[in-house]
C-alpha positions as CSV (number, residue, x, y, z in Angstrom):
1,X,0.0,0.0,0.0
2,X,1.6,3.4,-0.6
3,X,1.0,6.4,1.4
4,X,-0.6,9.3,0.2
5,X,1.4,12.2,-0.1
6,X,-0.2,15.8,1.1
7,X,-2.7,17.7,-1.4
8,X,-4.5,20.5,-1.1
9,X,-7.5,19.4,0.0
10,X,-5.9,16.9,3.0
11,X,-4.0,17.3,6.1
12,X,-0.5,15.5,5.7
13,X,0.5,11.7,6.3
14,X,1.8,11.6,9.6
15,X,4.4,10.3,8.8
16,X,4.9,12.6,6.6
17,X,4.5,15.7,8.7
18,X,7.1,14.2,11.0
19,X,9.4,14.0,8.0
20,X,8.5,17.9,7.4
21,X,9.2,18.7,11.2
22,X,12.6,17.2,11.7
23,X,14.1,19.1,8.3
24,X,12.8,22.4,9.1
25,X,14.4,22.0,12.5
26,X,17.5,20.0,11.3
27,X,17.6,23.3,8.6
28,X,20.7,25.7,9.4
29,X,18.7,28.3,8.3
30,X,15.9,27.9,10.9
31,X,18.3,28.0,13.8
32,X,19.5,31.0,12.0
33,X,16.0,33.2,12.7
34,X,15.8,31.3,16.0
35,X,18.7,33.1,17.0
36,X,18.6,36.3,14.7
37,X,14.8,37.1,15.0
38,X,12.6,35.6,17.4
39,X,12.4,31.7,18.6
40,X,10.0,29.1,17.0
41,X,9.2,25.4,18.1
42,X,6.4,23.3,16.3
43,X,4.5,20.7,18.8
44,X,2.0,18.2,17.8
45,X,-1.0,16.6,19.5
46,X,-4.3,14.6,18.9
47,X,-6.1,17.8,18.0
48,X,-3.7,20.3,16.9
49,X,-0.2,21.6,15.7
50,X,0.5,24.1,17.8
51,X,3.4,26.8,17.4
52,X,5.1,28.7,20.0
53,X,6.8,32.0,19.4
54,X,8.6,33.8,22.2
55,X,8.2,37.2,22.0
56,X,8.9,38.7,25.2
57,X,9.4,42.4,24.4
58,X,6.0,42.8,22.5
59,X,2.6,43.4,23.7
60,X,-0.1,41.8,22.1
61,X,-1.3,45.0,20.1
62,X,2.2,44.7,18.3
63,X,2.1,41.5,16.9
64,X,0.3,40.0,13.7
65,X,-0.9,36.4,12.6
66,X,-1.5,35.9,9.0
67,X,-2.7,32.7,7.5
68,X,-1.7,32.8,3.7
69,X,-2.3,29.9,1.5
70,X,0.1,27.2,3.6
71,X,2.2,29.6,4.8
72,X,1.8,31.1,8.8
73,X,3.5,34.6,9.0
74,X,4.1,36.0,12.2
75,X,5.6,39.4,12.3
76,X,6.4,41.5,15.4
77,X,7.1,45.8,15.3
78,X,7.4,47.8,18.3
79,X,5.3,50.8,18.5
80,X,7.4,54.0,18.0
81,X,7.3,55.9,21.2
82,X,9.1,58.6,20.0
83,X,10.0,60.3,16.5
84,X,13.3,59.6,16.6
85,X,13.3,56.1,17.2
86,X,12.8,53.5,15.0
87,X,12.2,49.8,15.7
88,X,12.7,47.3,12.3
89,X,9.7,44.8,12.1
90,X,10.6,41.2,12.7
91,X,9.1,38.9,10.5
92,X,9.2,34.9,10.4
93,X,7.3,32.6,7.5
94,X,6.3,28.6,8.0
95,X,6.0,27.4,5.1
96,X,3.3,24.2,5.7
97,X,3.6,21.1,4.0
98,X,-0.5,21.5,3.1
99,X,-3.0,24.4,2.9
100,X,-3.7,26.0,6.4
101,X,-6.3,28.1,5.6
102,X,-8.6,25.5,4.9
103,X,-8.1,24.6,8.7
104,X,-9.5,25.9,11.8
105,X,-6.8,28.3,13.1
106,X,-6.5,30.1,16.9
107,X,-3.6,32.2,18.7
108,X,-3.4,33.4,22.4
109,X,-0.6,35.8,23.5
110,X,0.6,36.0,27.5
111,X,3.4,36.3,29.1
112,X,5.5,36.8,26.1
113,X,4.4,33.5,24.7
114,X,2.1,33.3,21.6
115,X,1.0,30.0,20.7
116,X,-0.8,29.3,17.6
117,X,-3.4,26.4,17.8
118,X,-4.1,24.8,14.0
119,X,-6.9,22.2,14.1
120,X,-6.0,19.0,12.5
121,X,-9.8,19.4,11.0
122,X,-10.2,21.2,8.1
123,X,-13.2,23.7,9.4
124,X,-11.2,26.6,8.0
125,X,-12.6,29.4,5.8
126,X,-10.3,28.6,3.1
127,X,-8.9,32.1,3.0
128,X,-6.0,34.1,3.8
129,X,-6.3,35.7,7.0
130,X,-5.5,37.5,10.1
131,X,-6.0,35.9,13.3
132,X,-7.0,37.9,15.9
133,X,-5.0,37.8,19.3
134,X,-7.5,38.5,22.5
């Protein structure tokens, strides 16, 4: 029997998805933004992926969720306080290994910690989007 490889319309092999995980962590350039931008780690349950992002210096109101196609963007800008000082935004794009927006899709941001919840159902709206953080 062969496995069935991702389309867009399915959620990924598991097998599959664990293939996806260990090369985008085993990828120099990963650990590269972990150290350069802000810090990532993918989990997986039952239910959900679910993807961490430690932003510790940001308040809610400064960070942005997009769901685009399979991609997840996360970006990050501090709010200028003052005219003369200027804070670069900090971006940092998951490419998925299957089309996220046709999954359900959450995020909750505390204590410098925003974790992005991705059903493992497809209930999405199938568009791109901005999640909302409460």
């Amino acid at each position: 029997m062969n496995k069935k490889k991702s389309t867009e319309h399915q959620s990924p092999d598991p097998d599959w998805m664990e293939q996806w995980l260990r090369d985008f962590f085993l990828d120099p350039h990963t650990e590269y933004e972990d150290n350069a931008i802000f810090k990532i780690d993918i989990y997986e349950t039952d239910d959900h992926w679910i993807v961490e992002v430690v932003l510790q210096d940001y308040a809610s109101s400064e960070i942005k969720v997009k769901v685009e196609n399979s991609k997840l963007i996360i970006s990050a800008q501090k709010q200028n306080h003052s005219p003369l000082t200027s804070f670069p935004k900090k971006e940092r794009i998951i490419d998925f290994p299957f089309v996220i927006i046709r999954h359900g899709v959450t995020a909750v941001f505390q204590n410098g910690l925003l974790e992005i919840f991705i059903t493992k159902a497809e209930n999405g709206s199938g568009k791109n989007r901005y999640i909302p953080l409460p």
